[in-house]
N, C-alpha and C positions, 0 to 999 in steps of 0.2 A: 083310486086316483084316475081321473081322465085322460086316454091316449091322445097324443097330440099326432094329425097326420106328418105323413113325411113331410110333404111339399109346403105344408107350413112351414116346418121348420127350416127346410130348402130356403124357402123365401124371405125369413126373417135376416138367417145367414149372410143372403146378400144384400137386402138391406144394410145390415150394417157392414160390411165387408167396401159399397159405395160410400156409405159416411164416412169411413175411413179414408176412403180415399178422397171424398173431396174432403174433409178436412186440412190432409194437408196436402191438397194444393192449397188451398186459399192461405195456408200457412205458406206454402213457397211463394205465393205469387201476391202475399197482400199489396205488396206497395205499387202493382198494377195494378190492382181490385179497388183499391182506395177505400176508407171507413164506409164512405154511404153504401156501399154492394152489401158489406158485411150487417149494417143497420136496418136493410132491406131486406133480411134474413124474416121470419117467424121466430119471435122467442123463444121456444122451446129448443129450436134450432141453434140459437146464436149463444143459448145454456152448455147446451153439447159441443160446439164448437170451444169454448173458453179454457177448458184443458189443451187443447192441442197448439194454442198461439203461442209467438213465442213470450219473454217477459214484455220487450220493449212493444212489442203490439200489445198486451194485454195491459200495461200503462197506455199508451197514444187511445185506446178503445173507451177506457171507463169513463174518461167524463163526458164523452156522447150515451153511452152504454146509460147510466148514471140519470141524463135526462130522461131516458125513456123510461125510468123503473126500474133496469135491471142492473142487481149487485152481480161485483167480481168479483167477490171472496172465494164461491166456490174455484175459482181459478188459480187464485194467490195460493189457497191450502192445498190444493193439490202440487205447485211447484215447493212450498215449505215440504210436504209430502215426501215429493221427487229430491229433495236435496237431503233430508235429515232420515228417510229411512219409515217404510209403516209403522214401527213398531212408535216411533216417536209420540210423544202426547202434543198435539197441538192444541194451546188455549188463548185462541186469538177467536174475539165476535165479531170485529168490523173489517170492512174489505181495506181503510186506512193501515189499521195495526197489520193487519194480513202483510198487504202492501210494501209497508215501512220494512218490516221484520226479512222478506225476502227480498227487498233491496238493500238494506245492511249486510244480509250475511253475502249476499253475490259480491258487490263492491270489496268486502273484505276478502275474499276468496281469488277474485280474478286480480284485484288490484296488487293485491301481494304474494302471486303468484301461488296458493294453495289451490292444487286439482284434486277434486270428487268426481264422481262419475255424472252426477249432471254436468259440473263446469265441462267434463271433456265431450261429453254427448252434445253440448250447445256451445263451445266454442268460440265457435266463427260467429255468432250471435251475439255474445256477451263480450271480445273484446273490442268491439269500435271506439269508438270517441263518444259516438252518441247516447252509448248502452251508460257509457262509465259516468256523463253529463249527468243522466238520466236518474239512476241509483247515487248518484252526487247531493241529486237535492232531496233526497230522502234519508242522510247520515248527518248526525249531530256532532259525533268524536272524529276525531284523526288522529291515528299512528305513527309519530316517524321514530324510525327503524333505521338503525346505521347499515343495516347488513340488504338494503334496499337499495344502495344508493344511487344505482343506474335508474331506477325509480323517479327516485326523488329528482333526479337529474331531468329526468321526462316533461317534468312538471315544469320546468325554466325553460325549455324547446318544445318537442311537436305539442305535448298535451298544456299547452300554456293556459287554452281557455279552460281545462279544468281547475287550472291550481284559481286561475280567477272566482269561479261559481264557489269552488271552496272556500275562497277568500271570504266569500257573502253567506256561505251554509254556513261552516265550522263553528258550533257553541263551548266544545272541549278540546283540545288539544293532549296529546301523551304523547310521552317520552317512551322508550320499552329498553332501550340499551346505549350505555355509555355514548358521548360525544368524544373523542380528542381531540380539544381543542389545539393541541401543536400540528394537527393534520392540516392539511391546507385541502382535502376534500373533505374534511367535515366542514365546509363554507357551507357545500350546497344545503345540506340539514337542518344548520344555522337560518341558510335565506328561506326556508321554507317555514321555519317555526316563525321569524322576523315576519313574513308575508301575512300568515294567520293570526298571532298574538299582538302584532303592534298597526298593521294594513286594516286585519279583519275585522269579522267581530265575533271572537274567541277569548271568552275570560276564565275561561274552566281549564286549570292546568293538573293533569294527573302525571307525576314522577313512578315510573318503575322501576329505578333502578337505582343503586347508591353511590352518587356522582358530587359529590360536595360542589366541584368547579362549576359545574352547566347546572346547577340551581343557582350559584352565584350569578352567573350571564343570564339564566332566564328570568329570577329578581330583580337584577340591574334597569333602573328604569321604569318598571313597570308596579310600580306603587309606591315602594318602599323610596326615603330619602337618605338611606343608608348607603355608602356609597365603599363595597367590597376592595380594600386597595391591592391585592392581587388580583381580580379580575380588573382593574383600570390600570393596571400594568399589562395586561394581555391584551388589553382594548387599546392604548393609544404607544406600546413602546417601539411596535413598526408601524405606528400611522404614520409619521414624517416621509420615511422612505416609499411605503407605498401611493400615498399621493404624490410625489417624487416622478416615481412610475407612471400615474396614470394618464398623463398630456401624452406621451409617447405612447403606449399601449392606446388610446384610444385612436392614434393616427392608423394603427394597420389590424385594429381590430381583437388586441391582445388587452391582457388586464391583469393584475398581479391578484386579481381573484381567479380559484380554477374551476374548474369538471365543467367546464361549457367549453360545445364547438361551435366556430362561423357556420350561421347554418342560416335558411329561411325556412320559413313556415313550412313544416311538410303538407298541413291543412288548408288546401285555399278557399274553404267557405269560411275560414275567421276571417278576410278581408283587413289583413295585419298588413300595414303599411312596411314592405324590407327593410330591416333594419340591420347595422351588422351587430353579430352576437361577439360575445368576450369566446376567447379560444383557448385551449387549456396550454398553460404553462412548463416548459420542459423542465423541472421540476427532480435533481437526482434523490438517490434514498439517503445519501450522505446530507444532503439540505436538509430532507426531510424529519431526518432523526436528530439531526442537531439543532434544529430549530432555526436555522441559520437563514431560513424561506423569507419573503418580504410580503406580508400577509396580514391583516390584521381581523377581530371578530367585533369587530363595530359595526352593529347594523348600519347606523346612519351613513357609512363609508361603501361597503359591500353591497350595500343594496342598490346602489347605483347601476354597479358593475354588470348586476343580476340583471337588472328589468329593462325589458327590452321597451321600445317607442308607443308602446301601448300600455305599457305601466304606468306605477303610480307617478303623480308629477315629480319632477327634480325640486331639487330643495329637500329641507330638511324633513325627515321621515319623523310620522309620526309615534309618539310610546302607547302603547296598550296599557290598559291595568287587567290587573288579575282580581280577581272577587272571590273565585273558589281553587284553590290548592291542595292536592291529593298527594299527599309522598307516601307509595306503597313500601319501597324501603328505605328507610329513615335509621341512620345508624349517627353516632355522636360528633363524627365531622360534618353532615347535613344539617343536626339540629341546632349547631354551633352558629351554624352562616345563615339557618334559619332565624333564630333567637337574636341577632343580630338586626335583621331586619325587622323584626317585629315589630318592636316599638312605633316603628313610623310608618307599618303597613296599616295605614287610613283605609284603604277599600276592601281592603279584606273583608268577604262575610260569614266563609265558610275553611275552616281549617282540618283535616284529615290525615293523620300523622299515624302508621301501623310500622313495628319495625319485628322481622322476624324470628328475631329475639328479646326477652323481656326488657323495656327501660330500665334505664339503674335511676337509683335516689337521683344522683348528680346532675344526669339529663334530664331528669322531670320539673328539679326544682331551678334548673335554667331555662328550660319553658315557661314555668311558673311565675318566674322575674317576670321575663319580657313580657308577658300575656300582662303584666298585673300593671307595669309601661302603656303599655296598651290601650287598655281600658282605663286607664288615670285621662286618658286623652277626649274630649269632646267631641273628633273627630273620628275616632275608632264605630266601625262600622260592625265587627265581627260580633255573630251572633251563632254559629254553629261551631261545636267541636269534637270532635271524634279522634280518640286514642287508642291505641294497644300496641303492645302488652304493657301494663302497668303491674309493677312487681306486689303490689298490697294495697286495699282500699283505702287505707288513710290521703293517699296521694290523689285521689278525686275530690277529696272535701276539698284541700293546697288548689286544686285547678279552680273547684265552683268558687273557691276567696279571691283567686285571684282575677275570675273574668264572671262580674255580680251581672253584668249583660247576657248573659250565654239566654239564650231562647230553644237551644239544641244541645243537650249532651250524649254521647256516644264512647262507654268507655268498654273495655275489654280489661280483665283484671287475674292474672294469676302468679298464686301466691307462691315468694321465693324464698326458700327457708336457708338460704344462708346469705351470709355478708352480714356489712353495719349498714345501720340504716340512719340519713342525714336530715331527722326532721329538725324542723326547724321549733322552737319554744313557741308555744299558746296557751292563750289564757284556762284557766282549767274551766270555765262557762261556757259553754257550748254558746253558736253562733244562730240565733233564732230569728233573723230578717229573712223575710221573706222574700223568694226567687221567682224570677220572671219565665222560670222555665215550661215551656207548652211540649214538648217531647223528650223524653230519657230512657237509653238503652241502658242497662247493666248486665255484661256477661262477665261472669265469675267461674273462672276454676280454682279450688283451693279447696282442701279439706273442709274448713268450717268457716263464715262470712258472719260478718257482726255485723247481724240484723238492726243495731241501733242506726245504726249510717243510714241504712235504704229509709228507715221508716222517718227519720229527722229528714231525708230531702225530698221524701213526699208531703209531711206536712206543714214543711216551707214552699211548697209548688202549688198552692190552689187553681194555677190555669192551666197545670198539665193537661193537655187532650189525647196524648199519646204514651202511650209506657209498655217498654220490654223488657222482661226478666227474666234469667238464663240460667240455673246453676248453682243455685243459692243453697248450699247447704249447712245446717241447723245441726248442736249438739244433740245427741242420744238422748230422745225424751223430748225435745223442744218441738213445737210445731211452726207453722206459716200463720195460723190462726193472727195475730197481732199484724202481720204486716196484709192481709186481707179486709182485718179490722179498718187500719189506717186509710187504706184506700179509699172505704165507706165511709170514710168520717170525714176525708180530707181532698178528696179530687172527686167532685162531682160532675165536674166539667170534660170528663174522659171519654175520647170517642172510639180508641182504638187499645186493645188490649192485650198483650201477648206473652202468657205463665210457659216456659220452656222447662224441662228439666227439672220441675220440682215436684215435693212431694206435698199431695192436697188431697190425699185420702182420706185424712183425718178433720178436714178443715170444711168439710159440706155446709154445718150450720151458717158457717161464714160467705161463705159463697153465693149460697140464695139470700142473703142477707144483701149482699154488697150488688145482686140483681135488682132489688130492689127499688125504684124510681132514679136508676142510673139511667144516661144518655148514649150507653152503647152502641155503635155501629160496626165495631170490627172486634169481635171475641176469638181468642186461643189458647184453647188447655193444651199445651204438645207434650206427649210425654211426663204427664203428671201424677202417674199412677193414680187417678179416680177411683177407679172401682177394688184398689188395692185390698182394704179394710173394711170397705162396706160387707155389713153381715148378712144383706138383703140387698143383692147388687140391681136386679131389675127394676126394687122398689123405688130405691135410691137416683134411679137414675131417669124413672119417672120424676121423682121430686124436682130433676136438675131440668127435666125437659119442661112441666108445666114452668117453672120461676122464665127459663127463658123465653115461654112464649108471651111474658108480661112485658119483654122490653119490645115496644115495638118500632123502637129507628135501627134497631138488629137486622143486619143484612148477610155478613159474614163468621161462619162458625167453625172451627175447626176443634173435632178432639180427637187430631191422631196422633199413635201410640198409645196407646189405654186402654189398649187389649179387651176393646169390644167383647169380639166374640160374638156371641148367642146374643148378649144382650142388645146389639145393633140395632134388634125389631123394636125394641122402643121407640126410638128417632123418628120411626115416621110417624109418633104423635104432636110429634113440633106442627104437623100440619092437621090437626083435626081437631074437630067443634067447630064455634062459630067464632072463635077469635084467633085463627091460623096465625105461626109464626111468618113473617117478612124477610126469612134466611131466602137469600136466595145462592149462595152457593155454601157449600156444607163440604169439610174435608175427613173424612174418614179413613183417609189411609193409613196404613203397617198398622190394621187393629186384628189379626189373624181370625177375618170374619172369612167361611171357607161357604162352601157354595152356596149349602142346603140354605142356609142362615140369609143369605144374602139374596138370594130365594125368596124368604117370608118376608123379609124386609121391603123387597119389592113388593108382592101381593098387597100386604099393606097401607105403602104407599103408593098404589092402584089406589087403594079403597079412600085414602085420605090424601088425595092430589093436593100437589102443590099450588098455592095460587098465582105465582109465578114459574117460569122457565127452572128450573134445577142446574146451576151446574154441581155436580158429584164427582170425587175424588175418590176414587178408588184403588189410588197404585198401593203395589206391595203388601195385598193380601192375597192368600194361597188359591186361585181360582182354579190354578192348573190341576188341583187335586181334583176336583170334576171338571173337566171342562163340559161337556154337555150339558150340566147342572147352572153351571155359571155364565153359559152362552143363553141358558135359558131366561135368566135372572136379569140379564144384559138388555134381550130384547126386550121384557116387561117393563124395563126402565125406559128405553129410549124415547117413547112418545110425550114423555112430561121431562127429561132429564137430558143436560149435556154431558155425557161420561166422559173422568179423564181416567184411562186406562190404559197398562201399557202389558209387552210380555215378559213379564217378570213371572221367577222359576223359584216357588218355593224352597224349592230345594239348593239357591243356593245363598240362603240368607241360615244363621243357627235363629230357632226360635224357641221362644219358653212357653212351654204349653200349661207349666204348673198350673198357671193364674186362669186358667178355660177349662181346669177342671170342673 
């Protein structure tokens, strides 16, 4: 090895020891520097600089940056970096996704008050008005959160022009914890959902929480022409007295709406014409719990009171519709007020109902009603649906009769072995019209699934292009063969593919069969035990790698869990000859491939390069057993391969080594 002199390395030393320093100064002093100083740099130079700015400079920089040639990704991964931890897997390509991803999580971190050690190291950086603007128009969802409410509060005074910019960002909207509506400071949480689902343009509503009343109020209005009569007893039986109130409250600036004070703009570059704001109400806890407050939850009324002289015009506010609806818990007073509106929810197109315990018969076949109201309608819109828990498969056939529209179904299915069960009479002919469905999840937990179901509504699906299957387990002796058959025969038009949980050891002839002048673009064996029964595992799994290197709109392959092994060095036959597989990302992880193995695999795939970029998925196989073996393996890869690797600790997962005997 060649001695380096001293005073070289003297001299490199301070070399960088002044990078660092001007680094950051020009990080303290950009906004005297101004962009052109910094674009005046040497690229090489203004590469090395892009870790040390802070976010909102490394936003204001890119799309000059950007003209010139040069991406900020490596800037963006380094702060995802700096905020999630080395060990983290980042799998972001463009400086956008990079971008978006570390202005989502900052907005969600600084806006609702969670501190990591980047937020407190950058601080005074990330909370201005401008930071929060800024990572504003890079979020799609919004949170309100009762337990924010000085927050939310924020948003009707100093940070007004954010709730504005939100007004115009926000695509999803969620709920995360109860409203009380007999509160008279849940107004503010009200005006703020009011501002973005019926002001904005926010159609995406995700419920987390199981609130019967504040899905009634957030329904009301906004599609459905169901008209809840206990929410329109909360909406109009203190309206009389509070418009009563508000000739007088407006004369000295009070409002029988609360949680605002007379205040002006704390911001004078909004250029907010003074207005006076509503002031909070003295309000005792005896009013408050008796209900006895003069307060109503009508937006059209409260929203007045809210918006200050730069808000929306006076007169009648407008209603939002809702398109997509998520109830994460959906328990049988939700589904009641749900099912309710259904019939008349015309915009609906996406419906997403998960309850943390299994549906009973009862709830599902009251779903089923409305759903089947619903779609009897020429004006029914709804094409996606997603369920769980569903107590038994029979209860998904009940959904697909009763909405012959669906284009999306998504069910979760585990079996309850006790109670009665309230099916309804059907004809003993099975139902053989053919379904407009182009994507179907099915995850199944239950001892044994009656594979007739799955294989009747795949060969009523001819435009399926998407299918997940989760779980499906078969009597002692029975195989998957038949419902692999089905696939082959019956959904040619399939681009995306996803076997979870199953067993297809047995089922190989089937498999390259069903490869066969299929139009695959996204393949997943997870966990399917492969190489379970094969009696010639390397042979075997050559046979699986040539069939796939014949599909060639194949981009995405995944076979992890299937306990590789040794046999890993296969794979990288998918790239050699003269008709290379078009995988271009491949996931092999938890296949207990240990270094040596992962070693040849590389050498290999040295010898038979990819004709594309690799991304490689590596997590949760035992590298730590050598590491110098697997560091070695790592480098061999990198020059053709994106690695997603993390430091995961063999030793603290149980593994079963039987099958690597």
């Amino acid at each position: 090895m060649c001695s380096i002199p001293r005073k070289a390395v003297k001299g490199n030393q301070e070399e960088i020891c002044l990078k660092e320093i001007s680094f950051k100064a020009v990080r303290t002093h950009f906004a005297v520097l101004g962009i052109e100083s910094v674009l005046d740099l040497p690229t090489p130079l203004i590469t090395d600089l892009l870790p040390h700015l802070t976010v909102s400079q490394l936003d204001e920089l890119q799309p000059a940056l950007n003209q010139r040639g040069i991406s900020t990704l490596s800037g963006w991964v380094g702060i995802l970096q700096d905020i999630l931890g080395p060990k983290h897997v980042i799998d972001l390509n463009t400086e956008e996704e990079a971008k978006h991803e570390v202005m989502r999580m900052l907005f969600t971190l600084v806006f609702y008050g969670s501190r990591n050690d980047f937020v407190k190291r950058n601080l005074t950086n990330l909370t201005t008005q401008s930071f929060l603007c800024a990572a504003a128009k890079c979020i799609k969802h919004f949170l309100v959160t009762t337990n924010i409410h000085m927050l939310l509060h924020s948003l009707t005074a100093e940070l007004r022009p954010l709730l504005n910019l939100l007004e115009k960002r926000i695509r999803s909207v969620g709920v995360s914890q109860p409203i009380d509506l007999s509160k008279r400071k849940s107004q503010t949480a009200l005006y703020v959902l009011h501002r973005l689902l019926d002001h904005g343009v926010a159609k995406e509503l995700v419920i987390q929480v199981q609130c019967p009343v504040v899905l009634a109020w957030l329904l009301h209005g906004r599609g459905s022409q169901y008209v809840n009569p206990e929410m329109m007893d909360l909406m109009h039986s203190k309206k009389e007295s509070c418009t009563t109130q508000a000739a007088s409250a407006s004369a000295d600036g009070a409002s029988c709406s609360p949680g605002l004070e007379t205040r002006a703009s704390g911001d004078q570059g909004d250029q907010i014409t003074p207005c006076k704001r509503p002031k909070l109400d003295s309000v005792s806890v005896e009013e408050e719990e008796s209900g006895k407050t003069n307060f109503t939850v009508d937006p059209q009324v409260f929203c007045q009171t809210f918006t200050p002289c730069d808000g929306p015009s006076a007169g009648a506010c407008p209603w939002g519709q809702i398109n997509r609806l998520d109830i994460r818990q959906c328990g049988s007073d939700s589904l009641r007020v749900l099912n309710s509106a259904l019939p008349t929810f015309f915009c609906l197109r996406s419906l997403t109902l998960h309850s943390s315990s299994t549906f009973s018969d009862l709830d599902m076949l009251g779903l089923a009603g409305a759903l089947k109201h619903l779609s009897e309608s020429s004006r029914s819109s709804l094409t996606d649906l997603s369920v769980g828990v569903l107590p038994y498969t029979k209860l998904t056939e009940i959904l697909l009769g009763a909405s012959p529209k669906l284009t999306s179904l998504h069910v979760e299915i585990q079996t309850v072995m006790w109670g009665p069960r309230f099916l309804p009479h059907h004809p003993a002919e099975s139902d053989m019209s053919e379904l407009p469905l182009e994507k179907l999840t099915v995850k199944v937990a239950e001892l044994q699934t009656d594979l007739r179901f799955v294989t009747s509504v795949l060969s009523r699906s001819p435009r399926l292009t998407s299918l997940h299957v989760a779980g499906m387990r078969l009597p002692a002796g029975s195989s998957q063969s038949q419902f692999l058959t089905t696939l082959s025969e019956s959904n040619h038009f399939l681009r995306s593919l996803t076997l979870e949980d199953l067993k297809l050891s047995d089922c190989l002839p089937e498999i390259l069969n069903l490869l066969r002048d299929c139009k695959l673009e996204e393949l997943r064996f997870n966990d399917c035990r492969l190489l379970e029964k094969w009696s010639d595992k390397e042979e075997s799994l050559r046979q699986l790698v040539a069939a796939l290197k014949t599909v060639p709109s194949l981009h995405t392959l995944s076979l992890a869990q299937n306990r590789l092994a040794r046999n890993v060095r296969v794979l990288a036959e998918l790239f050699s000859g003269s008709s290379p597989s078009s995988v271009k990302r491949l996931d092999i992880s938890s296949n207990f491939i240990q270094a040596a193995e992962l070693l040849e695999f590389a050498e290999r795939l040295k010898t038979h390069c990819p004709p594309h970029r690799l991304t490689l998925d590596l997590r949760k196989n035992p590298g730590d057993r050598d590491s110098n073996t697997w560091d070695t393996a790592l480098r061999t890869l990198r020059p053709f391969c994106v690695l997603l690797v993390e430091g995961w600790k063999s030793t603290d997962s149980m593994v079963d080594h039987a099958s690597n005997m």
